[in-house]
PyMOL Python script that loads the backbone (N, CA, C, O; Angstrom):
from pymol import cmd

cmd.read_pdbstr("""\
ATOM      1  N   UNK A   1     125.075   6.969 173.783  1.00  0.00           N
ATOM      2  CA  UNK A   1     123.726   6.974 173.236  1.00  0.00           C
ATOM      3  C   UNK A   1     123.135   5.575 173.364  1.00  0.00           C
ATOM      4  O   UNK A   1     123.681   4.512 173.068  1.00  0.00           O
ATOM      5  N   UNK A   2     121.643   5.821 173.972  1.00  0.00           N
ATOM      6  CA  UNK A   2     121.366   4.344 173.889  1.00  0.00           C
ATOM      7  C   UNK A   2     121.173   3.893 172.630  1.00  0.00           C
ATOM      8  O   UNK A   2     121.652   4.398 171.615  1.00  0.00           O
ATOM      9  N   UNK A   3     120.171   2.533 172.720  1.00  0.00           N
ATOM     10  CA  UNK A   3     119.647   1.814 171.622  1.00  0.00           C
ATOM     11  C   UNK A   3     118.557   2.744 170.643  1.00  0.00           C
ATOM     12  O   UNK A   3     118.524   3.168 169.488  1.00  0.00           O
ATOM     13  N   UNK A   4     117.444   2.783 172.231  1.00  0.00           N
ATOM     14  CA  UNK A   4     116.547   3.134 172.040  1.00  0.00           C
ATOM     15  C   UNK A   4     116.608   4.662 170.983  1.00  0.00           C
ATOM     16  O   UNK A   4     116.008   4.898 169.935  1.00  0.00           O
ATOM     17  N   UNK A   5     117.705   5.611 171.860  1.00  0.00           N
ATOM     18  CA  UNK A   5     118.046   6.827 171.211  1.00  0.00           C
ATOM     19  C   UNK A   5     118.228   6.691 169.889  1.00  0.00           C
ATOM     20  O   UNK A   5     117.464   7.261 169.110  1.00  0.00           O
ATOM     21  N   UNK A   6     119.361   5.842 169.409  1.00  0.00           N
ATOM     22  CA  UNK A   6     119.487   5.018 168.183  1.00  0.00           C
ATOM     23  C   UNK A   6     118.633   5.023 167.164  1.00  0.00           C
ATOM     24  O   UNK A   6     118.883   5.671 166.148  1.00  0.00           O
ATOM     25  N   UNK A   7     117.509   4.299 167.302  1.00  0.00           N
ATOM     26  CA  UNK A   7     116.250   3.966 166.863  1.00  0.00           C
ATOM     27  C   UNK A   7     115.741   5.218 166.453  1.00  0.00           C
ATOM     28  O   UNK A   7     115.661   5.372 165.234  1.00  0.00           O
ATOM     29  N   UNK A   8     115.223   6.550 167.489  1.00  0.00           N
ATOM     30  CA  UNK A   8     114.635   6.830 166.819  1.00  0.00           C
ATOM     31  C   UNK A   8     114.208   7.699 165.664  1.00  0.00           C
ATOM     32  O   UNK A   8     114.753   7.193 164.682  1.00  0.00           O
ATOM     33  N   UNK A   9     113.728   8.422 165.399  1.00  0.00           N
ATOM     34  CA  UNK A   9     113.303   8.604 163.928  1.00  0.00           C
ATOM     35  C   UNK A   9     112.683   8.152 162.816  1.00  0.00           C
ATOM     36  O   UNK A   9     111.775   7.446 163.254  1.00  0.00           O
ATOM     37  N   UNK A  10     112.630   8.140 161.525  1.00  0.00           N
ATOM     38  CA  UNK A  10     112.187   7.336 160.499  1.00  0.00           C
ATOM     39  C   UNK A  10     112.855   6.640 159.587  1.00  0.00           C
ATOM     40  O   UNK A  10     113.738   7.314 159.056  1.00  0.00           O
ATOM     41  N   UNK A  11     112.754   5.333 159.127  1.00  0.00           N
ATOM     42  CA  UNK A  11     113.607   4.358 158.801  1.00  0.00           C
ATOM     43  C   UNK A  11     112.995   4.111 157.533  1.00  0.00           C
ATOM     44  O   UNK A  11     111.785   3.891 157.590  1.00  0.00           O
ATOM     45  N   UNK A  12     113.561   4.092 156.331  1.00  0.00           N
ATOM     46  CA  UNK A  12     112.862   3.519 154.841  1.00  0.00           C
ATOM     47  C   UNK A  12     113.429   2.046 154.639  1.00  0.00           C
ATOM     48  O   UNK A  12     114.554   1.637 154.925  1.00  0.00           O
ATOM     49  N   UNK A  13     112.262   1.289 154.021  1.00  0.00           N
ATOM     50  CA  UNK A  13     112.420   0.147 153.940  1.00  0.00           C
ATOM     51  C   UNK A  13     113.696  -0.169 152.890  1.00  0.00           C
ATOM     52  O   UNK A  13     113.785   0.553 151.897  1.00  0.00           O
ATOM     53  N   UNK A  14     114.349  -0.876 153.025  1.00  0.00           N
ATOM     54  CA  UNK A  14     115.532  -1.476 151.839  1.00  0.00           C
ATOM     55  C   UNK A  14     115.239  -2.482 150.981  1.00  0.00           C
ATOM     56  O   UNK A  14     115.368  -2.591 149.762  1.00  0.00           O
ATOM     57  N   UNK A  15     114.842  -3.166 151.789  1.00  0.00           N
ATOM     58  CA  UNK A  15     114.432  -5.151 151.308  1.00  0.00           C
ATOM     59  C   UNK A  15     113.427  -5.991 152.477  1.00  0.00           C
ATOM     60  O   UNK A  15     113.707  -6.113 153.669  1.00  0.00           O
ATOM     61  N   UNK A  16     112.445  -6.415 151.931  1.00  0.00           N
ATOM     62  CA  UNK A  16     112.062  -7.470 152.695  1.00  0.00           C
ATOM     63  C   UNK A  16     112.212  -8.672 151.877  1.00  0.00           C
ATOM     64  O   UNK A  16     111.927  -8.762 150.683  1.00  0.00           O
ATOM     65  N   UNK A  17     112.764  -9.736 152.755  1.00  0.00           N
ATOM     66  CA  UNK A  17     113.267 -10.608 151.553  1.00  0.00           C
ATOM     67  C   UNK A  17     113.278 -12.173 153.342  1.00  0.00           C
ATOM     68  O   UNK A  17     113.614 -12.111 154.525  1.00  0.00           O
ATOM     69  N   UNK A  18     112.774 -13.134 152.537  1.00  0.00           N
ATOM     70  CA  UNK A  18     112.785 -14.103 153.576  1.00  0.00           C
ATOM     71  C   UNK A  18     113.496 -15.866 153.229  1.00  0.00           C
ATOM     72  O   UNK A  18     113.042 -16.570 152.327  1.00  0.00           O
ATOM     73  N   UNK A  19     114.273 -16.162 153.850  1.00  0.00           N
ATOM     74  CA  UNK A  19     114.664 -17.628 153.308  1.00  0.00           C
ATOM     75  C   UNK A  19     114.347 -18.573 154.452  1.00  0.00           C
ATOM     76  O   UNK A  19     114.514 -18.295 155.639  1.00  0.00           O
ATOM     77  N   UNK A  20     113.956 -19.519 154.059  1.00  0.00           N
ATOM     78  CA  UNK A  20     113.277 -20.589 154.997  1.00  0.00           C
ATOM     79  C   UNK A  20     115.040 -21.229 155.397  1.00  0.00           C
ATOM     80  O   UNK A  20     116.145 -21.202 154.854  1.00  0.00           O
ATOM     81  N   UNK A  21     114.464 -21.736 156.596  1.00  0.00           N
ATOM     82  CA  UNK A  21     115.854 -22.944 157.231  1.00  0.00           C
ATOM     83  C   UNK A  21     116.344 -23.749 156.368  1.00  0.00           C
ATOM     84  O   UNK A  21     117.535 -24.050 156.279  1.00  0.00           O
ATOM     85  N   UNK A  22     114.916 -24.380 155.272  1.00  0.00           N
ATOM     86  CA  UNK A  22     115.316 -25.926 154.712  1.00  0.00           C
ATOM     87  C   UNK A  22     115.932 -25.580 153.492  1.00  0.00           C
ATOM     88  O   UNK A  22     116.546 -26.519 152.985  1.00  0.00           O
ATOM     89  N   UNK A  23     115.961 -24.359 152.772  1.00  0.00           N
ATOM     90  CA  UNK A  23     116.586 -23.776 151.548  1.00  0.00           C
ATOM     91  C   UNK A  23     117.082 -22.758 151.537  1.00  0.00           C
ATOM     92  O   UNK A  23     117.323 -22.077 152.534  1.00  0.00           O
ATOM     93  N   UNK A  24     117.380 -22.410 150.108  1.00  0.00           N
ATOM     94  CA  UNK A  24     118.252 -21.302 149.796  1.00  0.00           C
ATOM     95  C   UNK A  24     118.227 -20.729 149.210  1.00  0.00           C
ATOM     96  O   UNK A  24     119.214 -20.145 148.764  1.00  0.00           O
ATOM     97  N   UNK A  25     116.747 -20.515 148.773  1.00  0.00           N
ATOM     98  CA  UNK A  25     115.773 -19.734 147.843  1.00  0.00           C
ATOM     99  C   UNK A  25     115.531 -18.867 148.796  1.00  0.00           C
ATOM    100  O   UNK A  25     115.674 -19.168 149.982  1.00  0.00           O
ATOM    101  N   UNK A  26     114.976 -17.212 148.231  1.00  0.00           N
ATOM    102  CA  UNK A  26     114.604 -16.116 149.182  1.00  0.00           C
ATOM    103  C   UNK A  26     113.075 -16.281 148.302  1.00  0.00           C
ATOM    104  O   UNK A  26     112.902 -16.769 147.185  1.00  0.00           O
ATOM    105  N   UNK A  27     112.002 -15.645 149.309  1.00  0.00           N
ATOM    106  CA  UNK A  27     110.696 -15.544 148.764  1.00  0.00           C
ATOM    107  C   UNK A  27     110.515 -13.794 149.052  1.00  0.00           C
ATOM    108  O   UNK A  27     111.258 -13.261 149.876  1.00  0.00           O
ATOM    109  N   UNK A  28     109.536 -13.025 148.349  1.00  0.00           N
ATOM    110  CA  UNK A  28     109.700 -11.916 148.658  1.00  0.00           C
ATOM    111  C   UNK A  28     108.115 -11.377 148.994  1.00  0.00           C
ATOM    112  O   UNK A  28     107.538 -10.745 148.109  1.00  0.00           O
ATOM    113  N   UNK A  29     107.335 -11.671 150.448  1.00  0.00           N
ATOM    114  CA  UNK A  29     106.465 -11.344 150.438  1.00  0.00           C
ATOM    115  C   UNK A  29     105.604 -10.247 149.795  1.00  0.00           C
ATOM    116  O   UNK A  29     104.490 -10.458 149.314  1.00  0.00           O
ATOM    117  N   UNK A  30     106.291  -8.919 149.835  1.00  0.00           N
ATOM    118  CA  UNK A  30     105.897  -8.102 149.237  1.00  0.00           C
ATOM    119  C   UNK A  30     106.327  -7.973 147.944  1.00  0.00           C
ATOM    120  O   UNK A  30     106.126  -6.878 147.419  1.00  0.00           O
ATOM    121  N   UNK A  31     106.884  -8.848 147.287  1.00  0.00           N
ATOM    122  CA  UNK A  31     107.296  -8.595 145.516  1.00  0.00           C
ATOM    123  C   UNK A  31     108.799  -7.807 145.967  1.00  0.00           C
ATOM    124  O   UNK A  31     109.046  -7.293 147.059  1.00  0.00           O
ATOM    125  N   UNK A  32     109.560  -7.880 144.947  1.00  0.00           N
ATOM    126  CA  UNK A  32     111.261  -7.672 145.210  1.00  0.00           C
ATOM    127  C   UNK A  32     110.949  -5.854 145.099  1.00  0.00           C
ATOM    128  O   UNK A  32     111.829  -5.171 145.624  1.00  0.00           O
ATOM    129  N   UNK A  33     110.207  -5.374 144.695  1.00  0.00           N
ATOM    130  CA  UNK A  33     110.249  -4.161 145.067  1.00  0.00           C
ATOM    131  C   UNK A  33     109.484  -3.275 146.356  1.00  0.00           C
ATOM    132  O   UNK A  33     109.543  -2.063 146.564  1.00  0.00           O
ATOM    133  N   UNK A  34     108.943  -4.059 146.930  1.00  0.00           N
ATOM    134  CA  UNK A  34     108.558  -3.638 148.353  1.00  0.00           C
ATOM    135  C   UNK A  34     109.424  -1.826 148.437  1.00  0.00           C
ATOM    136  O   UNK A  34     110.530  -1.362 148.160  1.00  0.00           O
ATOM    137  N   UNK A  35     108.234  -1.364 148.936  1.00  0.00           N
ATOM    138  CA  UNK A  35     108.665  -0.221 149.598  1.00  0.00           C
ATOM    139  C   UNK A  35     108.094  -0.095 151.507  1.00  0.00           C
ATOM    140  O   UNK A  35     107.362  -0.873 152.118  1.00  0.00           O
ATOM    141  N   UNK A  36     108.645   0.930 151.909  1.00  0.00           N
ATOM    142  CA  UNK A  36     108.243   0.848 153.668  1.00  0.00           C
ATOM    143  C   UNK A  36     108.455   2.152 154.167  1.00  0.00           C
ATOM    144  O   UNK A  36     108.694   3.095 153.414  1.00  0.00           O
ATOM    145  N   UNK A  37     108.365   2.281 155.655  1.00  0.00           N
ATOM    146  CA  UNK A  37     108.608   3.313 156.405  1.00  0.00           C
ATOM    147  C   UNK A  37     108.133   2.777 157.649  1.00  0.00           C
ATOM    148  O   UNK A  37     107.109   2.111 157.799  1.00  0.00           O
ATOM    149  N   UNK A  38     108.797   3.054 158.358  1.00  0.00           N
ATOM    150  CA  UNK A  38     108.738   2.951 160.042  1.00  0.00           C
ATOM    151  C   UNK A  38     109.343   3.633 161.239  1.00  0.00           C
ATOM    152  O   UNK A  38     110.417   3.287 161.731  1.00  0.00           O
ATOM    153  N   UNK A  39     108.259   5.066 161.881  1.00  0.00           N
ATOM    154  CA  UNK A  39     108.689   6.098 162.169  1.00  0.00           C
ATOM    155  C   UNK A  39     108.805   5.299 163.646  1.00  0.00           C
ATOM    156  O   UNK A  39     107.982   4.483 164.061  1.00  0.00           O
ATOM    157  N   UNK A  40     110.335   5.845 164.510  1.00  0.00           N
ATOM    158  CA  UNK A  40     109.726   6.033 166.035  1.00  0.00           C
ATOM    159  C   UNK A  40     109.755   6.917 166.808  1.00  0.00           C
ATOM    160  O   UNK A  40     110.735   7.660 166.873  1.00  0.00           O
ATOM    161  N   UNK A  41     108.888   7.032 167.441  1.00  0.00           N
ATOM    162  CA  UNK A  41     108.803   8.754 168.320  1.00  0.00           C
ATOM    163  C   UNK A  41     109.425   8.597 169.523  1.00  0.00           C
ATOM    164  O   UNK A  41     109.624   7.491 170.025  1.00  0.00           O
ATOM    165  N   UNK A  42     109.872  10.051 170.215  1.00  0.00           N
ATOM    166  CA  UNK A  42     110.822   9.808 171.442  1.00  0.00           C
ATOM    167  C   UNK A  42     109.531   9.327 172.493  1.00  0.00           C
ATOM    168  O   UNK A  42     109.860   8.625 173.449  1.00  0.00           O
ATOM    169  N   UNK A  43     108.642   9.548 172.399  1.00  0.00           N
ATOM    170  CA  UNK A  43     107.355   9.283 173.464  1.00  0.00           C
ATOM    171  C   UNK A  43     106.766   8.367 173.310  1.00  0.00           C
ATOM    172  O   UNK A  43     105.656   8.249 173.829  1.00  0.00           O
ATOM    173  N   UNK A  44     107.436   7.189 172.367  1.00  0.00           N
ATOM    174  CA  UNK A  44     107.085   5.498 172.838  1.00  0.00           C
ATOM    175  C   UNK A  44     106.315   5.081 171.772  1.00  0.00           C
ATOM    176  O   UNK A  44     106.114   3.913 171.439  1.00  0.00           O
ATOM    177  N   UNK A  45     105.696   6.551 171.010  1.00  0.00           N
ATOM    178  CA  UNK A  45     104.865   5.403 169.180  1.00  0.00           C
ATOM    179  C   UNK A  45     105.951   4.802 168.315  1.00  0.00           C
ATOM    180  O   UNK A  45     107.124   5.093 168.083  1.00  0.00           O
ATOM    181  N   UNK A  46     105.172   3.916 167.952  1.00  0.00           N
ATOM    182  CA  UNK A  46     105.699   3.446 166.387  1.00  0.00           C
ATOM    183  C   UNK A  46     104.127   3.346 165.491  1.00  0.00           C
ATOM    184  O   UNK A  46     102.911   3.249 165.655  1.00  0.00           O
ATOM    185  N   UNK A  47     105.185   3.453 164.468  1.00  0.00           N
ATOM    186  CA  UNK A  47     103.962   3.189 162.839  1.00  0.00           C
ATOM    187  C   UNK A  47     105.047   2.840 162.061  1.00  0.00           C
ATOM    188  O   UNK A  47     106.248   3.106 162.087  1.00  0.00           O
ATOM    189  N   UNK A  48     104.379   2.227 161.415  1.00  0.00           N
ATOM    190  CA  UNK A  48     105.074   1.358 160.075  1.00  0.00           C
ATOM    191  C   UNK A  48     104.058   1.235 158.834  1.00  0.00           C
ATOM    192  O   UNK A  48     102.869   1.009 159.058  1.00  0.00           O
ATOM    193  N   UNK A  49     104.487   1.369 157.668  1.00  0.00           N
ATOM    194  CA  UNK A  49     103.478   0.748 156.329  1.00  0.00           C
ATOM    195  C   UNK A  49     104.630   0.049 155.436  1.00  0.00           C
ATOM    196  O   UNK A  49     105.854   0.157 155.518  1.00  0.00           O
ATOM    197  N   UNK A  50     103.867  -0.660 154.606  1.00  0.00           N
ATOM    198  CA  UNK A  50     104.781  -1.629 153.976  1.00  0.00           C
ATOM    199  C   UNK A  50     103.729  -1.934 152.240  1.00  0.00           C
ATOM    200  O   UNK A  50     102.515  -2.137 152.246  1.00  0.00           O
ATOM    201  N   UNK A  51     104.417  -1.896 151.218  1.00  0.00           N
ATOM    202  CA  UNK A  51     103.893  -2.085 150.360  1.00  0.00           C
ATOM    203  C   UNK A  51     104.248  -2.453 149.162  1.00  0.00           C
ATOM    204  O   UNK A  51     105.182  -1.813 148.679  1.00  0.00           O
ATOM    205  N   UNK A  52     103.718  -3.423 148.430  1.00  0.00           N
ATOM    206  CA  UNK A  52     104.103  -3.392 147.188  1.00  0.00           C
ATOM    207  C   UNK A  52     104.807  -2.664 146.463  1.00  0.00           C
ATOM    208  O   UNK A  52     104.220  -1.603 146.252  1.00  0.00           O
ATOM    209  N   UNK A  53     105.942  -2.729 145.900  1.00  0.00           N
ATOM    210  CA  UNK A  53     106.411  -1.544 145.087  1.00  0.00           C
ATOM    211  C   UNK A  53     105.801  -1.125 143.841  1.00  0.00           C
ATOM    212  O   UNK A  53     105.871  -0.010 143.323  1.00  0.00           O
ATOM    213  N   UNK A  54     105.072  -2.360 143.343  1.00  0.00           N
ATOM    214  CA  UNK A  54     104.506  -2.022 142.073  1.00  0.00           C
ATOM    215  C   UNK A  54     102.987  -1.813 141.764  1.00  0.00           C
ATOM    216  O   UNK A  54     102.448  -1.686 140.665  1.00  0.00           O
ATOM    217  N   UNK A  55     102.392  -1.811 143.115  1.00  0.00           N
ATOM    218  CA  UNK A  55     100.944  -1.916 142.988  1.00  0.00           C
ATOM    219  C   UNK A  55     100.632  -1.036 142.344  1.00  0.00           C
ATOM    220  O   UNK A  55     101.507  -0.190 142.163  1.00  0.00           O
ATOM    221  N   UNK A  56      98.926  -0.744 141.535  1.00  0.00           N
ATOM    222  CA  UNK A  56      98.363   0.004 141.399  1.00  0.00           C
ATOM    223  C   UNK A  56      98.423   1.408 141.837  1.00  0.00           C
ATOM    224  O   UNK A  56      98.732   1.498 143.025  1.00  0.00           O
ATOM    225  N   UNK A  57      98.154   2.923 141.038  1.00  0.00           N
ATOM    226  CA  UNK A  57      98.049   4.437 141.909  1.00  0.00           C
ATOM    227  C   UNK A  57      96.452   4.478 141.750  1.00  0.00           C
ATOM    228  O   UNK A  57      95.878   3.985 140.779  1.00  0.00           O
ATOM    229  N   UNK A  58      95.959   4.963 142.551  1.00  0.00           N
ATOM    230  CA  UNK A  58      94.819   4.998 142.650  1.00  0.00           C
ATOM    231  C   UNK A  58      94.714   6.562 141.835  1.00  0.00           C
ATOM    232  O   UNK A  58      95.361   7.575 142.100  1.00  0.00           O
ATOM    233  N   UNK A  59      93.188   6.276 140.274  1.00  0.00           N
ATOM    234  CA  UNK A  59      93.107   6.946 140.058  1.00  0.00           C
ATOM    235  C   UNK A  59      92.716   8.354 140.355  1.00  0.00           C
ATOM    236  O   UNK A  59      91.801   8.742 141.082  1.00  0.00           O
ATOM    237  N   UNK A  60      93.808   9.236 139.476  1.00  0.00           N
ATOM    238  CA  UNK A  60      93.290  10.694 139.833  1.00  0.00           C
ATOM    239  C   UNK A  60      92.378  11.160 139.910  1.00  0.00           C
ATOM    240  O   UNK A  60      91.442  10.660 139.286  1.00  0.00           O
ATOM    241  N   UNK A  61      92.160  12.323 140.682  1.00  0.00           N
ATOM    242  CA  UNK A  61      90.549  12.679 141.210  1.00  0.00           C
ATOM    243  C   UNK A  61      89.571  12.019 141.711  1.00  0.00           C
ATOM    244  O   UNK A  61      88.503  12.565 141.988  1.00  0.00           O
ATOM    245  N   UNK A  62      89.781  10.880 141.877  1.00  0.00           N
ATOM    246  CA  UNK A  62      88.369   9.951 142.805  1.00  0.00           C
ATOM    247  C   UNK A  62      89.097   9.294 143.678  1.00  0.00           C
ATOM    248  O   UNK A  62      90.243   8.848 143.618  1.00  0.00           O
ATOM    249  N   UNK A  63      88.362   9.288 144.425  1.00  0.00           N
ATOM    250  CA  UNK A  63      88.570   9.002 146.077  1.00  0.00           C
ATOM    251  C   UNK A  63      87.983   7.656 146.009  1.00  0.00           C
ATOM    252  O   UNK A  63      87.076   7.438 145.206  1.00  0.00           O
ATOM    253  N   UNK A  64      88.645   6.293 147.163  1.00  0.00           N
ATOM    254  CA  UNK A  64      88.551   5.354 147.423  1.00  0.00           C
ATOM    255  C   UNK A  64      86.798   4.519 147.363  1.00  0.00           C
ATOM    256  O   UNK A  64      86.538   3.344 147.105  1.00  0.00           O
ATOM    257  N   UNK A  65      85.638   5.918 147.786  1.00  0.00           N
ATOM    258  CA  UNK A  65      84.116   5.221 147.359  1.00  0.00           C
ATOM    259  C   UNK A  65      83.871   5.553 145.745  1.00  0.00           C
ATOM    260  O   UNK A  65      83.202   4.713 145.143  1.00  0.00           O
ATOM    261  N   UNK A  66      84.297   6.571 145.075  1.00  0.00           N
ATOM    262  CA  UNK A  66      83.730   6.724 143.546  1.00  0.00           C
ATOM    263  C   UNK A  66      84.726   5.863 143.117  1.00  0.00           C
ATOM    264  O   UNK A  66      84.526   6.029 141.914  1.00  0.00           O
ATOM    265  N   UNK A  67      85.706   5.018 143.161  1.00  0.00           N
ATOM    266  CA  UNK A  67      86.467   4.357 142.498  1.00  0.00           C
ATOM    267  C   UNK A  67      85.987   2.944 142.096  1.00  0.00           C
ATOM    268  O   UNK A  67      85.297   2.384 142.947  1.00  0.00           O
ATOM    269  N   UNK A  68      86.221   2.285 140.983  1.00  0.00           N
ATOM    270  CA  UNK A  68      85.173   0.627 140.393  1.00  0.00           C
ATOM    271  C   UNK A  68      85.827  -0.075 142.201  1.00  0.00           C
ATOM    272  O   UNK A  68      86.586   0.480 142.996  1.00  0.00           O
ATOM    273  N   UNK A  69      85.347  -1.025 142.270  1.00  0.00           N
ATOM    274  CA  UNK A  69      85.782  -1.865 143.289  1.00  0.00           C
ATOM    275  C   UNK A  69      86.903  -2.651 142.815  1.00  0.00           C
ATOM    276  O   UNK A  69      87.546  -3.282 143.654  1.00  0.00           O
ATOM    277  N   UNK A  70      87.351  -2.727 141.144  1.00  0.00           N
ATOM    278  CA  UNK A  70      88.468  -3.681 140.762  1.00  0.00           C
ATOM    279  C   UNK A  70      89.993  -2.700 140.687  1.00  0.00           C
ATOM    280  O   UNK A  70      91.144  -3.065 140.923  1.00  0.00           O
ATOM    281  N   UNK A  71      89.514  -1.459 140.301  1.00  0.00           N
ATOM    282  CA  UNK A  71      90.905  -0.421 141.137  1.00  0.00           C
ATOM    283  C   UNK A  71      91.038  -0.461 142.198  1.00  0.00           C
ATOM    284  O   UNK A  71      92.075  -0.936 142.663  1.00  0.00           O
ATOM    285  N   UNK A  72      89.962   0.059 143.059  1.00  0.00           N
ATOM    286  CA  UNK A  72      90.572  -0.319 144.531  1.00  0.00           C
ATOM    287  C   UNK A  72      91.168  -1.523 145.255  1.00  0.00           C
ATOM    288  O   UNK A  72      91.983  -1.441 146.174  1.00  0.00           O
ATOM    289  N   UNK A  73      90.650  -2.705 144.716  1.00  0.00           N
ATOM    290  CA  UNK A  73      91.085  -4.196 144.770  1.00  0.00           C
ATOM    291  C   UNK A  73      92.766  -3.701 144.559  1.00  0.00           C
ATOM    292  O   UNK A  73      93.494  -3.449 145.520  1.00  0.00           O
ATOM    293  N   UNK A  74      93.157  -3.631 143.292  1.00  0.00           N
ATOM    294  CA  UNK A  74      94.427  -3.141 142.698  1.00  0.00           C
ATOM    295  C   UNK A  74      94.977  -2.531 143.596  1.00  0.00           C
ATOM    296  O   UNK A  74      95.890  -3.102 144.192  1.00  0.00           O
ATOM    297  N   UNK A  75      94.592  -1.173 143.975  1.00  0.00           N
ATOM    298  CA  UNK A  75      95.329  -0.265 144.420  1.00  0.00           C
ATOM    299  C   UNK A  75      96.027  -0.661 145.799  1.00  0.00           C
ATOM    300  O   UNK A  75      97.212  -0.703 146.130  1.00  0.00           O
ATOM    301  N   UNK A  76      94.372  -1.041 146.742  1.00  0.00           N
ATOM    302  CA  UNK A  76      94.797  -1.494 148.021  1.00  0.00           C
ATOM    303  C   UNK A  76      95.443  -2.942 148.470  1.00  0.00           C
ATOM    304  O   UNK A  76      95.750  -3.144 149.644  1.00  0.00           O
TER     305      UNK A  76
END
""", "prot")
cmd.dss("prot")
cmd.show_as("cartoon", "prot")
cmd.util.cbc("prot")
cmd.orient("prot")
């Protein structure tokens, strides 16, 4: 089996977690609970999303234009 074969399918994020060369501290771009997904198809797509684990849910029943602009700020 190749690599590529390997690969594909859909992959859930575990950790994004980053340490610089000069230390030995980890920083966690997305906050230590980051969540993800990154599908690959046998016909050459990829997609990926990546997100906060703890952000905001966007409230029920209103959609992204009836929502204040400081939830959506939140959410997105």
């Amino acid at each position: 089996m190749t690599l590529r074969e390997q690969l594909l399918g859909a992959w859930q994020l575990v950790a994004w977690k980053v340490r610089w060369e000069d230390s030995d501290d980890f920083t966690y771009p997305f906050g230590e609970k980051a969540r993800g997904l990154i599908v690959y198809s046998d016909n050459g797509y990829m997609s990926a999303v990546i997100h906060a684990g703890d952000r905001a849910s966007l409230p029920a029943g209103l959609g992204p234009k009836q929502m204040p602009a400081e939830a959506c700020a939140l959410a997105f």
